[in-house]
Backbone as ProteinMPNN parsed JSONL, in Angstrom:
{"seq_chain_A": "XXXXXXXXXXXXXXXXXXXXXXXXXXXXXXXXXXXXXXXXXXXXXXXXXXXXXXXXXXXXXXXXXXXXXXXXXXXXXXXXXXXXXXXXXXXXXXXXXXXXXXXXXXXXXXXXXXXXXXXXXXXXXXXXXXXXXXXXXXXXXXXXXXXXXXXXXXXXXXXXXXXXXXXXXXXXXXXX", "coords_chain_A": {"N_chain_A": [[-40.655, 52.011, 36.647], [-39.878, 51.215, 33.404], [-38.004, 51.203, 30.383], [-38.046, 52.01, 26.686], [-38.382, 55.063, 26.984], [-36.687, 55.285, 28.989], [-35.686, 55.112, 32.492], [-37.97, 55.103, 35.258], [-37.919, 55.68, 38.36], [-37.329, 56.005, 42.523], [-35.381, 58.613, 43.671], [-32.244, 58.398, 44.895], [-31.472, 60.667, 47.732], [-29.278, 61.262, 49.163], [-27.37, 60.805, 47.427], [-27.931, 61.431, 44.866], [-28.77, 64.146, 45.05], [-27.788, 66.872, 43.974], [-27.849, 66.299, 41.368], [-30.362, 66.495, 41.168], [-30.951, 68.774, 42.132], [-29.877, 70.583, 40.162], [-31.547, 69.092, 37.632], [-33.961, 70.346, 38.891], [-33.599, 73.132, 38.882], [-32.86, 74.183, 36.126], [-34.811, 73.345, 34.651], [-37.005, 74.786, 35.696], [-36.737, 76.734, 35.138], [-36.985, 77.522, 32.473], [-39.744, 78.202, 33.072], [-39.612, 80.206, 34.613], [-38.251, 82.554, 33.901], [-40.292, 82.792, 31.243], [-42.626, 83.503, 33.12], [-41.529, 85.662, 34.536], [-40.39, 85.37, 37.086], [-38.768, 85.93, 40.177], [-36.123, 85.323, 42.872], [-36.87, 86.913, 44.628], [-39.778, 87.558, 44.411], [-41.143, 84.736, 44.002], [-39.767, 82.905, 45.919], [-40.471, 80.299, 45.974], [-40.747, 78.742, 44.139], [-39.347, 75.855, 42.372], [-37.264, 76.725, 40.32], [-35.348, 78.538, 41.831], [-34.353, 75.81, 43.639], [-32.561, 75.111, 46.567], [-29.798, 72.454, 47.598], [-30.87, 72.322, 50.049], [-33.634, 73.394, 50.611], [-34.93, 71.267, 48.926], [-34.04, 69.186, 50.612], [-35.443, 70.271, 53.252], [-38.298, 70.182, 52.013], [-38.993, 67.516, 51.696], [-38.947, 66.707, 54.173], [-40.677, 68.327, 55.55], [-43.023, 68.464, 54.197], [-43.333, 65.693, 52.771], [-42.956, 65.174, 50.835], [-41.935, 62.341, 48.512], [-39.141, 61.894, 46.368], [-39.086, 61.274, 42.6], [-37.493, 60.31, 39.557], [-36.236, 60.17, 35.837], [-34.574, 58.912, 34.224], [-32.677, 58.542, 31.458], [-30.232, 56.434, 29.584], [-28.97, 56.404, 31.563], [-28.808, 59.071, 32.702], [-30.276, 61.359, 34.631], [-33.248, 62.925, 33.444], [-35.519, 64.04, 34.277], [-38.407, 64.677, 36.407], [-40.678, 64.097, 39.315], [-42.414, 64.786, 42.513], [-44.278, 63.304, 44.748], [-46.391, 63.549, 47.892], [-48.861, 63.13, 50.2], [-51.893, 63.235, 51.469], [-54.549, 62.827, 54.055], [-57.184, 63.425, 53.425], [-58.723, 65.502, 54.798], [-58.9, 67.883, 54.715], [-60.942, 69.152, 53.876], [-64.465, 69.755, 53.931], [-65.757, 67.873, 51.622], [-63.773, 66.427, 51.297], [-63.638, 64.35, 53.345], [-64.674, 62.244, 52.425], [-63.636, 60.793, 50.75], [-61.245, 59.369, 50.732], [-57.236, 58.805, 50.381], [-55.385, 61.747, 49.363], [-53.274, 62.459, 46.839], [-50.57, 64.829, 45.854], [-49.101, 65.923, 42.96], [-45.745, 67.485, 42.536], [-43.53, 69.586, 41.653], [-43.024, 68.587, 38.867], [-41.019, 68.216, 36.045], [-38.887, 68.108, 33.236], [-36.153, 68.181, 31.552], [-35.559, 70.562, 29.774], [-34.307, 70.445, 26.751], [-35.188, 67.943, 26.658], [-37.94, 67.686, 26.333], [-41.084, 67.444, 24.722], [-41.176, 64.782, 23.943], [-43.08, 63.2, 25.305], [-41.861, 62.385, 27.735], [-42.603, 63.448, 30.09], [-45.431, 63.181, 30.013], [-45.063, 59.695, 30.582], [-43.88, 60.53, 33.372], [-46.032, 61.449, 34.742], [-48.227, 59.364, 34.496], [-46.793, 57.491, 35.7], [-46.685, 58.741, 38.243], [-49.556, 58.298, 38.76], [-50.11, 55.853, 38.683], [-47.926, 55.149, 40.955], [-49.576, 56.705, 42.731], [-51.501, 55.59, 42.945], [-51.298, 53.213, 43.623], [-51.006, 53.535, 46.275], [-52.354, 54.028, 47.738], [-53.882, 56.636, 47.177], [-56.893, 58.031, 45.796], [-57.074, 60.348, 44.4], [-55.341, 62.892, 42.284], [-53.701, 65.443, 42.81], [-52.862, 68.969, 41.543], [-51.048, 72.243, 41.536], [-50.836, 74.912, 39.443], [-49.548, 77.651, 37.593], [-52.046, 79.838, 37.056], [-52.018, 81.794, 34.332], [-50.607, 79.932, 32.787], [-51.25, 78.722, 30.165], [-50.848, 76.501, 27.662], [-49.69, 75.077, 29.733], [-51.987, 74.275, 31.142], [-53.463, 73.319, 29.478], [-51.947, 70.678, 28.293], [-52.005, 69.41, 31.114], [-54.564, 68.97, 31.227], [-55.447, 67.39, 28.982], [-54.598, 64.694, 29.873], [-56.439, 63.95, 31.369], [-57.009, 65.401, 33.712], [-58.995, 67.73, 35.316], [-60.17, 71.323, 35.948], [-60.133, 72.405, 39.389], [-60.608, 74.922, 40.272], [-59.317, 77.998, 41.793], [-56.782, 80.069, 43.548], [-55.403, 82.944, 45.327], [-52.401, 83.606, 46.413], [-50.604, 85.431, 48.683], [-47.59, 86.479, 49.101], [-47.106, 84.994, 46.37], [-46.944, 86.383, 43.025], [-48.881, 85.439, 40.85], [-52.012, 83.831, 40.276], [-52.974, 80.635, 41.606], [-53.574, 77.886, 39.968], [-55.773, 74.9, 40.868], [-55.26, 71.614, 39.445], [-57.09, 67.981, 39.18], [-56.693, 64.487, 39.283], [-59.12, 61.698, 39.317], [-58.03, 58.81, 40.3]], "CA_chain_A": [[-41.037, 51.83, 35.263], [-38.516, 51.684, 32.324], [-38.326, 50.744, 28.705], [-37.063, 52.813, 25.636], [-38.356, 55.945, 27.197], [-36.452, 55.48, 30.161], [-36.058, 54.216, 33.839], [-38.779, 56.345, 36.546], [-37.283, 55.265, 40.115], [-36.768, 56.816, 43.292], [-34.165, 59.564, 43.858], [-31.612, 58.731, 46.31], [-31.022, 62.12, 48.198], [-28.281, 60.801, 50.231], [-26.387, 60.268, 46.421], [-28.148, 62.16, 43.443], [-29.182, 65.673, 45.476], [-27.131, 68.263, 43.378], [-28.301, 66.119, 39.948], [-31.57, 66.681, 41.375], [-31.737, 70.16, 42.276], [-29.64, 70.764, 39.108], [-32.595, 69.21, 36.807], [-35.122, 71.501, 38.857], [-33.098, 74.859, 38.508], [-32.7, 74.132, 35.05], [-36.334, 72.4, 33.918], [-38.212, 75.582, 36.275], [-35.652, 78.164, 34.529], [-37.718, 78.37, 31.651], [-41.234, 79.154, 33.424], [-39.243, 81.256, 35.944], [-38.376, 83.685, 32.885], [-41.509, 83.189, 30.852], [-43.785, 84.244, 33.974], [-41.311, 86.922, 35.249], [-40.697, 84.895, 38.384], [-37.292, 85.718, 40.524], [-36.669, 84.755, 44.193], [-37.389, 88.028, 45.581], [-41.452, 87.468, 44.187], [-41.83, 83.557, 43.939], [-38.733, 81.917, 46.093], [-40.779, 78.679, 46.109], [-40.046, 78.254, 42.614], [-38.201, 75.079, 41.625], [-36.141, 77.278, 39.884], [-34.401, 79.004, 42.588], [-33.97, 75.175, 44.607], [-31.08, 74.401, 46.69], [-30.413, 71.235, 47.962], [-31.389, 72.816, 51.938], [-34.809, 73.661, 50.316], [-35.286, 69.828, 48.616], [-34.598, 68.061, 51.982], [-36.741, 70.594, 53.995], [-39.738, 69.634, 51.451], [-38.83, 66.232, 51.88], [-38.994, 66.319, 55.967], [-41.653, 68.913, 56.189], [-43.944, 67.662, 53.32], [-43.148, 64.407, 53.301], [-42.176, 64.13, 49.598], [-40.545, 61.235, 47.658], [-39.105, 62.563, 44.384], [-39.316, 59.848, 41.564], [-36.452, 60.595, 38.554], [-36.818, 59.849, 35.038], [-33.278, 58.246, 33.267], [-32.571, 58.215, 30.097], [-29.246, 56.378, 29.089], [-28.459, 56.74, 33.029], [-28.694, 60.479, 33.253], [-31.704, 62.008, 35.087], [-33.956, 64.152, 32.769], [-36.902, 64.979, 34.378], [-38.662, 63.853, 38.179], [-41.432, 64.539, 39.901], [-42.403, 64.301, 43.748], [-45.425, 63.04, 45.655], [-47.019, 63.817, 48.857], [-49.936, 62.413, 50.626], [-53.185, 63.514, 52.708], [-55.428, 61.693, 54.256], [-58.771, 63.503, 52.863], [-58.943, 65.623, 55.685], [-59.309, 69.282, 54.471], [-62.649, 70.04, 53.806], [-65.795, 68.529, 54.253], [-65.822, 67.021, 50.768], [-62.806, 65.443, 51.201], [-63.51, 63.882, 54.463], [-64.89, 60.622, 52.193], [-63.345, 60.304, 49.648], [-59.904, 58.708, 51.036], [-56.284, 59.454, 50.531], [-55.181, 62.505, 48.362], [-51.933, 62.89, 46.219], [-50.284, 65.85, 45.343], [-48.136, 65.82, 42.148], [-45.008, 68.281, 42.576], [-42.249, 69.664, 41.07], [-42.872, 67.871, 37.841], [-40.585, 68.545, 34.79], [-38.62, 67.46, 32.083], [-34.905, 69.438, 30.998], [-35.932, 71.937, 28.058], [-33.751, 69.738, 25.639], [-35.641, 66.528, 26.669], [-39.346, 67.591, 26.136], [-42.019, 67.085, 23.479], [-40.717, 63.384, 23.602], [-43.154, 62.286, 25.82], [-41.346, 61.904, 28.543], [-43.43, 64.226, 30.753], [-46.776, 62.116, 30.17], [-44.58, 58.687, 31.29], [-43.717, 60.769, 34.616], [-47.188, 61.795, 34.874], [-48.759, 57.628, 34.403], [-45.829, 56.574, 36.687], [-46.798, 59.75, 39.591], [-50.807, 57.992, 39.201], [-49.673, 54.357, 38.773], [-47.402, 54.89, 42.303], [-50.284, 57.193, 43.763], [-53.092, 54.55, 43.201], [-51.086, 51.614, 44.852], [-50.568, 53.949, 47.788], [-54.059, 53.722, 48.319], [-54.889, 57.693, 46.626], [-57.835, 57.747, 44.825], [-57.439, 61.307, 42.988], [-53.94, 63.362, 42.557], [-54.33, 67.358, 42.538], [-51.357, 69.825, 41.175], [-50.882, 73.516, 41.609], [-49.619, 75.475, 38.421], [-49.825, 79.394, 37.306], [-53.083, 79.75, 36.248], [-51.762, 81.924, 32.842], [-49.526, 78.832, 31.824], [-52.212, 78.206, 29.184], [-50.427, 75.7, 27.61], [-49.34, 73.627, 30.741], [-53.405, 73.681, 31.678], [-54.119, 72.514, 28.095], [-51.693, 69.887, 28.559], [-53.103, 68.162, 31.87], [-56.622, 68.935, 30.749], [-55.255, 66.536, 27.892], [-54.142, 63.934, 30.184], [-57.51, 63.807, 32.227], [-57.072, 66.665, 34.562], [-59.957, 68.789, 35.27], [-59.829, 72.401, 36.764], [-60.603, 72.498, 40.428], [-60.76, 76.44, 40.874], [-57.748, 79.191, 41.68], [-56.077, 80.816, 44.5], [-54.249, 83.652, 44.765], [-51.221, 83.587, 47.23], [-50.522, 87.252, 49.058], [-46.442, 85.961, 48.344], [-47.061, 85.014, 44.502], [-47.517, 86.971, 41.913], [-49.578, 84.757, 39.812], [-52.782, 83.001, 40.57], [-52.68, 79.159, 41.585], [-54.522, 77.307, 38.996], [-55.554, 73.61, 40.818], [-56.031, 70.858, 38.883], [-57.765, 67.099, 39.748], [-56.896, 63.827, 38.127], [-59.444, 60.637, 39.694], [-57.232, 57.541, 39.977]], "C_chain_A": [[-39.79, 51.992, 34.414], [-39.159, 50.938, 30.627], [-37.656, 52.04, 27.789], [-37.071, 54.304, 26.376], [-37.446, 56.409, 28.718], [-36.261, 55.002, 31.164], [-36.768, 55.481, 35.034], [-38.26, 55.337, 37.795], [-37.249, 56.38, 40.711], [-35.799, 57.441, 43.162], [-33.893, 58.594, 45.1], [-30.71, 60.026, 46.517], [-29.864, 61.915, 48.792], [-26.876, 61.042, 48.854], [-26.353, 61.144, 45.357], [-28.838, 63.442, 44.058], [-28.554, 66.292, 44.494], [-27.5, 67.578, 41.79], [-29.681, 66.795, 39.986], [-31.981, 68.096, 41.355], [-31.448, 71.016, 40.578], [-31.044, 70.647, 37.261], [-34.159, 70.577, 37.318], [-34.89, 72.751, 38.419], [-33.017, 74.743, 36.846], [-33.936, 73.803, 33.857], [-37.448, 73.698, 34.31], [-37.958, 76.868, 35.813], [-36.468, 78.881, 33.534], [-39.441, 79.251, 31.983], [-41.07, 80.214, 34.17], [-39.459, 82.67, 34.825], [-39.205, 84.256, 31.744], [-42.776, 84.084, 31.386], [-43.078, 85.433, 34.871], [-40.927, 86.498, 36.492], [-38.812, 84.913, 38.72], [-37.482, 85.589, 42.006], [-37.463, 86.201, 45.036], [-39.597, 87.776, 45.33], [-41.892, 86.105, 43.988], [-40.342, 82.886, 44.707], [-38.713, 80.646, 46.009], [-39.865, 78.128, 45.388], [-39.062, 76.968, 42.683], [-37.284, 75.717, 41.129], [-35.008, 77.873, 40.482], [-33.878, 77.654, 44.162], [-32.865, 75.604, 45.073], [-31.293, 73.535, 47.485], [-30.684, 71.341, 49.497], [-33.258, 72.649, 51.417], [-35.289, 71.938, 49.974], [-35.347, 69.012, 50.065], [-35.234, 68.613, 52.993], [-37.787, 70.119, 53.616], [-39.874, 68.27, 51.881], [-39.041, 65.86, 53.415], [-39.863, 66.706, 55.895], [-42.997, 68.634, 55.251], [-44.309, 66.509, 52.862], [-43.096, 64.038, 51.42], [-41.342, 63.433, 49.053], [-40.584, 61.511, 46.303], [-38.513, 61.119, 43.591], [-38.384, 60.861, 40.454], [-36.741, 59.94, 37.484], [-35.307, 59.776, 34.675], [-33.3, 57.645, 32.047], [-31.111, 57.893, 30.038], [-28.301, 56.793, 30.361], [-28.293, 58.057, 33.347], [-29.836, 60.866, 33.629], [-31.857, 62.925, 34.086], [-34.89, 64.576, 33.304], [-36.862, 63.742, 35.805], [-39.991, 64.634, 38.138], [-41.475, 64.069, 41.435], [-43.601, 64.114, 43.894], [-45.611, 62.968, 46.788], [-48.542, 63.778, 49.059], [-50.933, 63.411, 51.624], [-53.984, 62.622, 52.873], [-57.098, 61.927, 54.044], [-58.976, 64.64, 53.754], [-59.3, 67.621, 55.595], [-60.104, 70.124, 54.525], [-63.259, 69.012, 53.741], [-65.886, 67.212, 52.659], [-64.881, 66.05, 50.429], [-62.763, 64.437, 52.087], [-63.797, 62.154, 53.492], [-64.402, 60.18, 51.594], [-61.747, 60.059, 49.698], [-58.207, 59.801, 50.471], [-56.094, 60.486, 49.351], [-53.559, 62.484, 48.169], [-51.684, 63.433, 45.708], [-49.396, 65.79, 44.614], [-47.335, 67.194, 42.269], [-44.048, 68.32, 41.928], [-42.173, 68.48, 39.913], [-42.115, 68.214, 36.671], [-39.633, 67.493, 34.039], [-37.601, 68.858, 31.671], [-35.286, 69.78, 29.668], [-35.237, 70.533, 26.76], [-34.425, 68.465, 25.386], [-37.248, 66.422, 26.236], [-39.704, 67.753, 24.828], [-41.477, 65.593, 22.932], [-41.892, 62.394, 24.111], [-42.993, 62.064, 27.397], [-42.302, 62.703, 30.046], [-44.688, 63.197, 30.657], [-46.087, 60.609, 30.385], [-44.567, 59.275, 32.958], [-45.279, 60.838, 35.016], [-48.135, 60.348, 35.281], [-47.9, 57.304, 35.829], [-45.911, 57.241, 38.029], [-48.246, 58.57, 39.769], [-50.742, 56.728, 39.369], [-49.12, 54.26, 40.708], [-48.731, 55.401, 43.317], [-51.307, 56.065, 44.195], [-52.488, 53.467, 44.707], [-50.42, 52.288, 46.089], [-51.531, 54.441, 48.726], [-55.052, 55.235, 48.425], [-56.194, 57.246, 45.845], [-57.736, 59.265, 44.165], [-55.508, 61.899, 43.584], [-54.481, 64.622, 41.96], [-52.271, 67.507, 42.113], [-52.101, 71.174, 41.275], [-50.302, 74.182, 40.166], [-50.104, 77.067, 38.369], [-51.0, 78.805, 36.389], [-53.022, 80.838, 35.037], [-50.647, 81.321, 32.465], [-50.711, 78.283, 30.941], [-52.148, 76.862, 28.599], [-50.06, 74.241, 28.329], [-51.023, 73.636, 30.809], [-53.54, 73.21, 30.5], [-53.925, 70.746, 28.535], [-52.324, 69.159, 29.687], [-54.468, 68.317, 31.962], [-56.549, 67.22, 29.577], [-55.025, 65.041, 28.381], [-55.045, 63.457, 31.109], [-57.898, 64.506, 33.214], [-58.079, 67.145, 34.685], [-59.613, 69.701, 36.638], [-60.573, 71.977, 37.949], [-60.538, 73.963, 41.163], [-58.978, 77.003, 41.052], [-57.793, 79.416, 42.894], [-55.299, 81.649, 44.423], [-53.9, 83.515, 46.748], [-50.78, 85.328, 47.56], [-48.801, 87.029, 48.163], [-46.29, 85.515, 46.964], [-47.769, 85.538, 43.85], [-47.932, 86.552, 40.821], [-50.981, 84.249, 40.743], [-52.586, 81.283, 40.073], [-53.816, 78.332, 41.198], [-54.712, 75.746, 39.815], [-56.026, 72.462, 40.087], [-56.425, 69.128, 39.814], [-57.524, 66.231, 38.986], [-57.696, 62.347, 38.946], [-58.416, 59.525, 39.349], [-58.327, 56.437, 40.232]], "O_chain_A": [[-38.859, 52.754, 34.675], [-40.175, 50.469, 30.116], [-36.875, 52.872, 28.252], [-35.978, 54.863, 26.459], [-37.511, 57.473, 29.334], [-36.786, 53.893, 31.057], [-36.18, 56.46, 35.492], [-38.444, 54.121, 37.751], [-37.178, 57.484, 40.172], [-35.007, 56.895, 42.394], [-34.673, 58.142, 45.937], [-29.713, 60.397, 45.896], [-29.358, 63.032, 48.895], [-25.721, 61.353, 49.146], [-25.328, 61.62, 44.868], [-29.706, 63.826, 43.274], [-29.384, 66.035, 43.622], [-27.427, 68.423, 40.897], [-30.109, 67.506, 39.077], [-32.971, 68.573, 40.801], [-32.247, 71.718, 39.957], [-31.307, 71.442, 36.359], [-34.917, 71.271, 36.641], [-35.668, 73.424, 37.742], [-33.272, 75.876, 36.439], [-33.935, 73.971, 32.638], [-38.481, 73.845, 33.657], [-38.655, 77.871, 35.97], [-36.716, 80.085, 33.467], [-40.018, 80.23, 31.51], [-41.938, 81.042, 34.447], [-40.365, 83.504, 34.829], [-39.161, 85.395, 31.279], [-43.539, 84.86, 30.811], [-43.705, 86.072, 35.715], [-41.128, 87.406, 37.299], [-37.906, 84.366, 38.09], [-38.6, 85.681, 42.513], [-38.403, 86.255, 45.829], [-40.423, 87.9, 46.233], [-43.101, 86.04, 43.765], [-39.703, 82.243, 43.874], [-37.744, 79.888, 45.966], [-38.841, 77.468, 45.566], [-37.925, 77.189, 43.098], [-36.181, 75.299, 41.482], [-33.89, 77.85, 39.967], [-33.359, 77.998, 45.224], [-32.117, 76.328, 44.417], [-32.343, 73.405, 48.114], [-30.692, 70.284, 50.128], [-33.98, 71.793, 51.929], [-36.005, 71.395, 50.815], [-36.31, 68.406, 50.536], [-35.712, 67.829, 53.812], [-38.493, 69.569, 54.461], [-40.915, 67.92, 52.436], [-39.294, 64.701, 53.743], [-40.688, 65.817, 56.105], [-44.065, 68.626, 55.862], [-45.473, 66.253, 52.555], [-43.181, 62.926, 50.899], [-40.142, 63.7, 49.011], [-41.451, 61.457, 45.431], [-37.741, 60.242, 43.98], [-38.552, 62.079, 40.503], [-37.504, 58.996, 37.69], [-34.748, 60.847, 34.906], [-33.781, 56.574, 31.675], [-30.411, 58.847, 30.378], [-27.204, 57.345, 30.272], [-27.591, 58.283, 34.333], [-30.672, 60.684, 32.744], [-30.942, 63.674, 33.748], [-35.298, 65.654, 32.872], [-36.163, 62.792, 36.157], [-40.356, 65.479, 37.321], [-40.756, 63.126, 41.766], [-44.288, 64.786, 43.125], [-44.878, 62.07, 47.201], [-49.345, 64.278, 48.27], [-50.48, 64.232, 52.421], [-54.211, 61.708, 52.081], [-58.005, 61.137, 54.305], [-60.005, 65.07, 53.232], [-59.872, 68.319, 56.432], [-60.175, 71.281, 54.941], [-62.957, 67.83, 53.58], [-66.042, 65.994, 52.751], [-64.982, 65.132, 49.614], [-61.959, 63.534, 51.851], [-63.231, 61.116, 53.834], [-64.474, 58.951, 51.59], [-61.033, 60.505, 48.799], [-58.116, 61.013, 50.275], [-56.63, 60.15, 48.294], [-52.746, 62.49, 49.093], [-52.172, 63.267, 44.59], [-48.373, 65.558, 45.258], [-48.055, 68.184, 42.137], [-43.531, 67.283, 41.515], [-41.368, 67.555, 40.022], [-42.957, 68.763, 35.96], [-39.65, 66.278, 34.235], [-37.941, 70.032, 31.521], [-35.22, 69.09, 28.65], [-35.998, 69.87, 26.055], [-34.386, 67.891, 24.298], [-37.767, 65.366, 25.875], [-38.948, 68.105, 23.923], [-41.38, 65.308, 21.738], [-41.973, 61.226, 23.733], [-43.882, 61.636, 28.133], [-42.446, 61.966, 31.021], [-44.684, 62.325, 31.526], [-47.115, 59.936, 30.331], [-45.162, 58.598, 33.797], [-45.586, 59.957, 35.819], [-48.709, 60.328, 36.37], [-48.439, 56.913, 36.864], [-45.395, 56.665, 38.987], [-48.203, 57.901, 40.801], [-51.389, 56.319, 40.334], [-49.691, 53.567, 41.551], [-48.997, 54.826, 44.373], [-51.757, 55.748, 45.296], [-52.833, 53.158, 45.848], [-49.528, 51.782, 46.771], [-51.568, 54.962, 49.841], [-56.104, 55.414, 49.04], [-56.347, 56.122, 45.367], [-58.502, 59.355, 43.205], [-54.796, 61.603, 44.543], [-55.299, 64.84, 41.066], [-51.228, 66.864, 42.227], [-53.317, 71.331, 41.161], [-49.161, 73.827, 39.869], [-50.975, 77.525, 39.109], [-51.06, 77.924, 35.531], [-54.145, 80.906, 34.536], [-49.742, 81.925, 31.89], [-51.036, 77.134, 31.24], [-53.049, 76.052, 28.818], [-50.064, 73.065, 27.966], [-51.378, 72.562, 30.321], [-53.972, 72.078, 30.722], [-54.755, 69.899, 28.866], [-53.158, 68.302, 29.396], [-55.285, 67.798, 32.723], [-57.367, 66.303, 29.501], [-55.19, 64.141, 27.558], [-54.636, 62.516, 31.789], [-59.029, 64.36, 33.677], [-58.501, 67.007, 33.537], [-59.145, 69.376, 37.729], [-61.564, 71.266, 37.783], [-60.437, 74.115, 42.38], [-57.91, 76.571, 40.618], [-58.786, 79.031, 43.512], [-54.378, 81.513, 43.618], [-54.593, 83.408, 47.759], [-50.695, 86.213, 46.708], [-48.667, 87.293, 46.968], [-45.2, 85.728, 46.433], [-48.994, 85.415, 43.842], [-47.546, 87.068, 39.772], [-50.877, 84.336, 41.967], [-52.279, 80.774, 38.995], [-54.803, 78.104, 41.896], [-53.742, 75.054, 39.507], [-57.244, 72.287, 40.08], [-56.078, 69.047, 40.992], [-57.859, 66.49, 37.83], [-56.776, 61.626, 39.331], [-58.018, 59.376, 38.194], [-58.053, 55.248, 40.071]]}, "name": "protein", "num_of_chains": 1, "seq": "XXXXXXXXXXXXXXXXXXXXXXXXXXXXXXXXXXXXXXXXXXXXXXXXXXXXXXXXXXXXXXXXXXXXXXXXXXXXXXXXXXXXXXXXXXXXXXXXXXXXXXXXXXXXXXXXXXXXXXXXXXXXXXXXXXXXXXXXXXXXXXXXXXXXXXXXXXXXXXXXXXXXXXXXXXXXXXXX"}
């Protein structure tokens, strides 16, 4: 996708890794220090990537991270990863699932927008990859972020808490 707001394309890891991990450590920086989150109690975190951690996800999860360019500099990405329904019984029919990850947008670049383009351009790629719904994980007291993809068609799909994170994992649901 492109146009004024941008060009959304693939990452190449082979080329743009250290832009890449650079926008996550820098885009996950601010929720890291809003929610208290350092590696010793959330290492997942985007915020504490490095680029060992990005191409493990990428082998062992099987995500392809999508980049957002403005004026040829990456501002923001997200990744996607696939299932085939297969989890629980209610998923058994209802075909492939796509998981939106590591979605952001660099502090300086948001409230443009540019976050709801990545968001269209994660469900646009998921559909024609033959998902029919896309789930996300976030801290379930980011109030704000749940507002936001409540706003964008989202609906809650329940919580989890993680023994390793000190937050509860808010999931949400968007039908494609």
């Amino acid at each position: 996708m492109s146009g004024a707001a941008g060009l959304i394309r693939e990452i190449d890891l082979a080329k743009e890794i250290a832009s890449l991990r650079s926008v996550l450590n820098l885009s996950f920086a601010t929720i890291a220090e809003e929610f208290g989150l350092i590696p010793e109690n959330s290492r997942s975190n985007a915020a504490f990537s490095t680029e060992a951690d990005i191409l493990d996800s990428q082998r062992r999860d099987g995500l392809r991270f999508y980049g957002l360019y403005v004026e040829g500099r990456l501002v923001g990405c997200y990744a996607l990863a696939f299932k085939g329904g297969d989890e629980s019984p209610r998923d058994a029919s209802s075909g492939k699932i796509s998981y939106l990850e590591r979605l952001c947008v660099l502090p300086e670049q948001r409230h443009a927008g540019l976050g709801r383009n990545l968001v269209a351009d994660a469900a646009r790629r998921a559909r024609e990859l033959g998902a029919s719904r896309m789930r996300i994980g976030l801290i379930d007291d980011n109030f704000r972020l749940k507002e936001w993809y409540l706003s964008l068609g989202f609906v809650s799909e329940g919580a989890e808490r993680f023994p390793h994170l000190p937050f509860l994992v808010r999931y949400m649901e968007l039908m494609l």
